[in-house]
N, C-alpha and C positions, 0 to 999 in steps of 0.2 A: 784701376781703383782710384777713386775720386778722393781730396781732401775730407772731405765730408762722410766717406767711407773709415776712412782712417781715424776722424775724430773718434765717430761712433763705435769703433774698436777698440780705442784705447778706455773711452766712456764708460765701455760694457765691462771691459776687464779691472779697472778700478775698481768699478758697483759689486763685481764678485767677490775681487781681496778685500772688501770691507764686510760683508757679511762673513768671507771668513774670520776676519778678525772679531768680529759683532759674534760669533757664534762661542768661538774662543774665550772672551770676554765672558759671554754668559756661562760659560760651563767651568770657569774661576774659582778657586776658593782662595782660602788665605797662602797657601802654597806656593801658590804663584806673584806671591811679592817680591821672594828674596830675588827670584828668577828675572821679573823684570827688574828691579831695581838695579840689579846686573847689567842685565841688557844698556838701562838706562845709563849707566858709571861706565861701560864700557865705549858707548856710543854716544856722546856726550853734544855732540855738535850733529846728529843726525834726527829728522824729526821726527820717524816712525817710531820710533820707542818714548819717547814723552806722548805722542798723540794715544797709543794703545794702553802705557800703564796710565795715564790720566783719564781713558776710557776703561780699563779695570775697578780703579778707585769711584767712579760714579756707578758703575754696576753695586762694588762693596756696600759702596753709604745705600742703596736704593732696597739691596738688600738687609740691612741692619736697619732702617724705617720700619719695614717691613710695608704692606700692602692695604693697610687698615685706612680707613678717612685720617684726620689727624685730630678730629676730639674723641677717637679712642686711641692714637700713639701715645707711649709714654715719652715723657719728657726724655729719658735716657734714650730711646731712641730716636730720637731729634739729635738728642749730641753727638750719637754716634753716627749719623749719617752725614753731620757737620762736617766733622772730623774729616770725614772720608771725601769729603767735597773741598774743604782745604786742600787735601793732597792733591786732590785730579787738579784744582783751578793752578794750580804752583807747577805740576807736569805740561798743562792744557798752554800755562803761561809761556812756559820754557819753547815746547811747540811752536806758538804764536812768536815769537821772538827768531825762529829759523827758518819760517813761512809766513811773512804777516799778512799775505790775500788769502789765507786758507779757509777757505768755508766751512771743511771739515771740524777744524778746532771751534768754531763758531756752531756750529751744530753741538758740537758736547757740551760750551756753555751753554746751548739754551736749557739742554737737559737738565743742567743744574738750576739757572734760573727758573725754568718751570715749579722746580722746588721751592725756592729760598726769595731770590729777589723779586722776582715775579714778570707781569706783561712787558711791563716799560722797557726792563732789562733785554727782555726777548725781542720788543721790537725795535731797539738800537744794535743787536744782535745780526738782527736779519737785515737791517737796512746797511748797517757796513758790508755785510758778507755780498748784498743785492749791488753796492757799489764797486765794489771791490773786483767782485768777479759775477756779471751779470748772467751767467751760464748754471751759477751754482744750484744745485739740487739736494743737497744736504741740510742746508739749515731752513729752506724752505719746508723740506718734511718733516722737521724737527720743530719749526715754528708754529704747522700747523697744529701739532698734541698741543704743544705749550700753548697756545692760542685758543685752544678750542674753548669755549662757554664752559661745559661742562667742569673744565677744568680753574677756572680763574679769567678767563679771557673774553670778552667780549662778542658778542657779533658784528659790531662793527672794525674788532680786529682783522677779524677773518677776510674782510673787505679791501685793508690792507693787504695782503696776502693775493687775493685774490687781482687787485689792481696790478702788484707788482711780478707777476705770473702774465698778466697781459701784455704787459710794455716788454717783455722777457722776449730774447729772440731765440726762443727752445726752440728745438727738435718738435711736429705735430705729437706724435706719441707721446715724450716726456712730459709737454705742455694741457697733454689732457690727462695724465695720469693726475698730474698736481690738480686740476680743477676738479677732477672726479672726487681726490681724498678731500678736499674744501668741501666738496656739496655734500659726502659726507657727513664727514662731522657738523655742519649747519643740522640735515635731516635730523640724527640722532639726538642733537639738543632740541630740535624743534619736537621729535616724536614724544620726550618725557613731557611733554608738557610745560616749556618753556617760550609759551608765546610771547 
């Protein structure tokens, strides 16, 4: 077994304890505060429980917005999904203070800025996490939603995105899955008739 066999082991099994944890996350209610906030006060110096309950609390706020454009959200639910984005970014912070190349916590900021502060935030977001650790695969797919046209973001973000995917010394697979989700979301803003 090769170096390069080993990375891609340990790669694959990360990518699955994060969907577990992403699946956990979605199937959350408010029950599961007191639980992590435990977790959190008990493990105080460890970064998997800031990184999960600060990934809980943006699922909360995402769902207390709810799913609507936002000139039908109500004002109340803007605050309250506020609310719940202070909490994660104060977890996400804690995180980021016990791991600071972590591309992962850079990915759940973007999720918030895709929200609140918008492109610019996402692409100082991605460009640390691209420095930081040039392997990263997390906030690059989380840059891409945040990024997409559709949502607030440009097509010549995407661009970015796309350059810095190039210069990237990925895995072939990795490398094309990223360029596939890019051409993506280009088509789909191109197909509504966004020439």
């Amino acid at each position: 077994m090769t170096d390069s066999d080993d990375t891609n082991q340990v790669i694959t099994a990360i990518f699955f304890f994060l969907q577990i944890i992403e699946a956990m996350v979605d199937q959350a209610d408010a029950s599961f505060d007191p639980i992590l906030s435990q977790w959190v006060a008990e493990r105080p110096r460890q970064f998997m429980p800031h990184l999960v309950k600060g990934m809980y609390h943006i699922k909360v706020g995402c769902t207390k917005r709810g799913n609507k454009f936002v000139d039908r959200t109500s004002r109340e639910q803007l605050d309250a999904m506020k609310v719940e984005f202070d909490r994660a970014q104060s977890e996400l912070a804690a995180a980021l203070d016990l791991r600071k190349n972590s591309a992962l916590v850079r990915a759940a900021l973007i999720q918030i800025s895709r929200a609140t502060s918008g492109r610019l935030t996402t692409i100082q977001l991605l460009s640390d996490a691209n420095r930081l650790d040039p392997l990263n695969q997390s906030t690059r797919w989380a840059a891409i939603k945040a990024l997409d046209p559709r949502w607030g973001g440009r097509p010549q973000d995407m661009d970015l995105v796309v350059d810095a995917v190039a210069r990237a010394q990925l895995l072939p697979a990795r490398l094309r899955a990223l360029q596939w989700q890019i051409e993506m979301s280009r088509a789909t803003y191109f197909h509504v008739g966004n020439l």
